[in-house]
N, C-alpha and C positions, 0 to 999 in steps of 0.2 A: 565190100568197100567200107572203111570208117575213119580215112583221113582224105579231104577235097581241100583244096584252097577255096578262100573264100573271101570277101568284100567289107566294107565299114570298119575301115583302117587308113590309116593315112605316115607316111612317114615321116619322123624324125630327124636322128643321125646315128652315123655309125652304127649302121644296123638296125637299131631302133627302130619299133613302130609304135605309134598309138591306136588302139580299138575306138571305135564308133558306133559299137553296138548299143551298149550300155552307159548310162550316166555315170559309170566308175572311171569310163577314161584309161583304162590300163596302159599302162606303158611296158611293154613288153622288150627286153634283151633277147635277140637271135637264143633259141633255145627255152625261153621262158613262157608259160603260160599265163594267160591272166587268172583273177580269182574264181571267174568260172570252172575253170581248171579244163573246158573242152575245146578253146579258141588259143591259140600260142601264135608264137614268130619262130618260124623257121624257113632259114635264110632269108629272113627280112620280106616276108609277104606273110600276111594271118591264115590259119589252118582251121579248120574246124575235126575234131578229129572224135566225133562221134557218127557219122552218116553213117544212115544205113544200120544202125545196129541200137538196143533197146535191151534197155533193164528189166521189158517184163511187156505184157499185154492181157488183157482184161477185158470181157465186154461184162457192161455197167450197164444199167438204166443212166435216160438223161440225165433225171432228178437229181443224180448222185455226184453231177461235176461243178455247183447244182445249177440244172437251168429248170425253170417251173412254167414258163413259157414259151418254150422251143419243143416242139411236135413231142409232146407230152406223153411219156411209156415204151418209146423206143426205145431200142438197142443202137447202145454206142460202144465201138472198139477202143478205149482208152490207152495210150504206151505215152513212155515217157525214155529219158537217156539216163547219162549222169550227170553231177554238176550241177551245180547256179550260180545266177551272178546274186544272192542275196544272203544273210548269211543268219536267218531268223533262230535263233536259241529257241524257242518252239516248235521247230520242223517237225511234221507226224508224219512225213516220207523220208527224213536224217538218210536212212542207209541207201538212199538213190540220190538223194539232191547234195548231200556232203561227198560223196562217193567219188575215192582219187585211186580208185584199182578200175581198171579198164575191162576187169574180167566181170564187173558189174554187170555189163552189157552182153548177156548170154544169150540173147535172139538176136538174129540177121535179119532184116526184112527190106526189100528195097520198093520203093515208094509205089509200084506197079504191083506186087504182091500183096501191098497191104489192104489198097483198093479190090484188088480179086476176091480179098476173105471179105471184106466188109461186104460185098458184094454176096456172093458164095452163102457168109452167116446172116443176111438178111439185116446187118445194123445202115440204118440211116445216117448213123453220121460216125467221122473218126475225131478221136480227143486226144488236144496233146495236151498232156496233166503229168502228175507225182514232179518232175521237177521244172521247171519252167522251158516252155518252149521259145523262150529269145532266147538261147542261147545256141539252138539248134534251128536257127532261124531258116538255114539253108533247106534242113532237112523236112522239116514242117513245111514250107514252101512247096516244094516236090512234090510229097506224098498227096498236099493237097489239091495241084494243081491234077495227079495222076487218078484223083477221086472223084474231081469234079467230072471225068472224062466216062464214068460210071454212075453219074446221077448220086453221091455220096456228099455229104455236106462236112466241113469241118467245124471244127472248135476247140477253141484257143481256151486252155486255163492256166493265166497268170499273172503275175503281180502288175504285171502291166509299166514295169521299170525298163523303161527303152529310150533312143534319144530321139530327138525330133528330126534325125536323119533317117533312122532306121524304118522307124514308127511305120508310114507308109506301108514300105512293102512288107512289113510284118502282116500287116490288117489286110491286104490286098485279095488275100485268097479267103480269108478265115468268112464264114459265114454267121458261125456265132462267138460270144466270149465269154466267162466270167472271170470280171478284174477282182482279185483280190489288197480289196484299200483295209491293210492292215490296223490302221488306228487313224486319228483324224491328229496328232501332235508330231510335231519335229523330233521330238526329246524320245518319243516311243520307236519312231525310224531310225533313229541315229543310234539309241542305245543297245533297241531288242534287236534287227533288223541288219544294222551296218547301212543303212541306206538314207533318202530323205521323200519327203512327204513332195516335193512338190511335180516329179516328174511322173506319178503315179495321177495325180490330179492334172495334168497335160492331157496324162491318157485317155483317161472317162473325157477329159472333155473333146477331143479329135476323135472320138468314139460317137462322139453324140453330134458333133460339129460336121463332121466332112466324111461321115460313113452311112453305109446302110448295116450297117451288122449289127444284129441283136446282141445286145449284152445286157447282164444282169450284176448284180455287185455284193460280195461276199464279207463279210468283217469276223473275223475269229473273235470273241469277249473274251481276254483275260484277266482274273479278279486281280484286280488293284492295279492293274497295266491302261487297260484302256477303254473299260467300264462304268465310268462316271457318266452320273446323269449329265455333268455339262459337254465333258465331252461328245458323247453319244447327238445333244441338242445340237453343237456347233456342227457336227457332220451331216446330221440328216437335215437341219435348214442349208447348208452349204449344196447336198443331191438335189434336194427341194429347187432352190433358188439356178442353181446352171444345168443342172437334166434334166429337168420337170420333173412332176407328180408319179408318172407312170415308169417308172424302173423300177424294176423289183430288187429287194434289198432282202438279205439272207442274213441273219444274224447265227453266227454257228457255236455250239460248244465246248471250250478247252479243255482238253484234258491233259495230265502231264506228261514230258516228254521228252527227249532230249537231253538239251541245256536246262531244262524249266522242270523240274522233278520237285520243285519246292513247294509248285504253287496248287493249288488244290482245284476240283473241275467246278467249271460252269455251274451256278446254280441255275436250275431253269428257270425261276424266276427272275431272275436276268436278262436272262435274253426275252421274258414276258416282256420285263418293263422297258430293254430296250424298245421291243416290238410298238409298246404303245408310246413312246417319245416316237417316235419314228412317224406315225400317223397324225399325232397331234400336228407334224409340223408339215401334214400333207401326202405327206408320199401315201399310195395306196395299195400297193403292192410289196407287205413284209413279211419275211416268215422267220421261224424259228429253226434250227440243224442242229443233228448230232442229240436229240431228246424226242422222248417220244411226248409228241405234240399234236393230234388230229387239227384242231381248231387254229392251231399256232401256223402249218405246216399247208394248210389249204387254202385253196384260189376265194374271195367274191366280188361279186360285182360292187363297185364301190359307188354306181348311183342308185341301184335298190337291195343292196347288200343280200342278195340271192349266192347259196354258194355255188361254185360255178365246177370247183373241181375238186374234189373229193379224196386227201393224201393220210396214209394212214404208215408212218414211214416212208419208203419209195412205193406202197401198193397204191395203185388207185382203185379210187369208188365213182361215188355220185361225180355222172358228168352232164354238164347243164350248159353247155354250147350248141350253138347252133350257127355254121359257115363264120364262129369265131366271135360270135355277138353272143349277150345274156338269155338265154331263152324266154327269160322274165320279163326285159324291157327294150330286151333290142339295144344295149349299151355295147359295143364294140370292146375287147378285151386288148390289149398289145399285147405282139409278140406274134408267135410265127403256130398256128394252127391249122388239124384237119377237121373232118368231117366227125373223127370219131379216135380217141387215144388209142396209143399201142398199150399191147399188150405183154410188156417185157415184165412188170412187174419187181420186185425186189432182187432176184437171182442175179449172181453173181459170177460170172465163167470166165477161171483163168483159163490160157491159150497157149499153146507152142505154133508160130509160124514156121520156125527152122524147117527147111527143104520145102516148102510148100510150092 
């Protein structure tokens, strides 16, 4: 199956409907898709016409969608569809998130199957990643409520651009998230992006406000995009001041891509010096992505700065927990912890479900 009807639309005229999924508001003509290109009107009710079917599937380490405090070293099943509703000139998934050929989607897997392999392959959690899972909101919904039924956890990795109708039952099933808050200016969302800065900052904060789900928050540094020391201060006192101290912040980085083949990659002294703006103004929980960083890239305890987890890439080392406290002083970590990390390590395993 890979067309359902589906919900958060409301109608028009003459045919017409508008979408409510997204802050884009699409006005769709019978026959017409919106910019996501996976949601349309045909005969005047909204489709979703990706279910059930995937661009690809992968088991990841957590690390790598990246959460640094979510059961740390496990195996996650990662998939993703086609489409987005966002439209970033920097995409580093381009041939799945742009993607308006339906033969993109060359796995079948329906939401009870996917559960059985995660299950079957020993990952603890499933990720919907490479293009954003509002769009496929139905289908994400499903597979997660058919995971929870196997003790399997989800995780949502996305821009976090949704409306504040949808928002709800998007989060309802998800256990964990990483929002990716592309830059902290209007001018960066509207230009690079197609989109706007403030339905993204709704989200973290109904994230932080009226959930229990761990989430962690991601910022790609593009030179001369969204890299300045002011910017960088006004975002991280902005996490500081409305989601406390203890959220972890990921600074990742750019390489070129796409639309963006001009611009040159990340120095990792960049994403150093974000690292250290980012602490000055409190937050205690930041790392560095996409560079090789030990020090950048690893957990400690930030009342007697003991390291607590030990990242060397996505490998782990030194582990200094104990039931989720510092072994050093008994300081409580956030975030969702065992007894002892997995052991998935950096490996990387594409996957075919077909016929499973």
């Amino acid at each position: 199956m890979s067309v359902i009807e589906v919900g958060f639309w409301h109608e028009l005229d003459q045919n017409r409907i508008q979408c409510e999924l997204c802050p884009r508001l699409c006005k769709l003509k019978d026959g017409q898709r919106g910019l996501c290109f996976v949601r349309g009107n045909e005969g005047g009710r909204m489709h979703l016409y990706t279910y059930g079917r995937s661009s690809g599937f992968c088991i990841d380490p957590v690390e790598k969608k990246p959460l640094n405090h979510y059961l740390p070293g496990t195996p996650v099943l990662s998939f993703g569809t086609a489409g987005c509703n966002l439209t970033c000139k920097f995409c580093q998934n381009w041939d799945m998130s742009k993607a308006r050929e339906m033969d993109k989607l060359a796995d079948a897997a329906s939401p009870v199957q996917l559960a059985k392999y995660c299950q079957e392959h020993h990952c603890r959690s499933i990720a919907y990643t490479y293009n954003d899972p509002v769009i496929f909101l139905e289908y994400a919904e499903d597979v997660a409520i058919a995971c929870h039924e196997y003790q399997i956890n989800s995780i949502a990795v996305s821009a976090g651009y949704i409306t504040d109708i949808a928002r709800p039952r998007f989060f309802e099933h998800m256990d964990a998230a990483n929002i990716d808050l592309k830059a902290f200016s209007e001018r960066f969302y509207k230009k690079i992006c197609g989109a706007s800065l403030a339905p993204v900052l709704d989200t973290l904060l109904y994230l932080h406000n009226a959930t229990s789900v761990w989430f962690e928050i991601t910022t790609l540094l593009i030179p001369d995009e969204n890299d300045s020391d002011e910017e960088i201060d006004a975002m991280t006192q902005w996490i500081y001041e409305n989601l406390g101290p203890s959220i972890p912040l990921h600074f990742s980085a750019f390489h070129p891509d796409w639309k963006m083949l001009d611009k040159p990659r990340t120095p990792a002294e960049t994403l150093t010096r974000a690292r250290h703006i980012a602490m000055k103004n409190g937050l205690r929980y930041v790392y560095t992505g996409n560079v090789h960083d030990t020090a950048g890239s690893s957990t400690y305890c930030h009342n007697c700065g003991l390291r607590l987890i030990e990242r060397d890439w996505y490998q782990l080392g030194e582990w200094n927990l104990k039931s989720g406290c510092c072994v050093g002083c008994g300081e409580p970590l956030p975030g969702r912890f065992e007894e002892s990390h997995g052991n998935w390590g950096a490996y990387r395993q594409p996957v075919f479900l077909a016929g499973q």
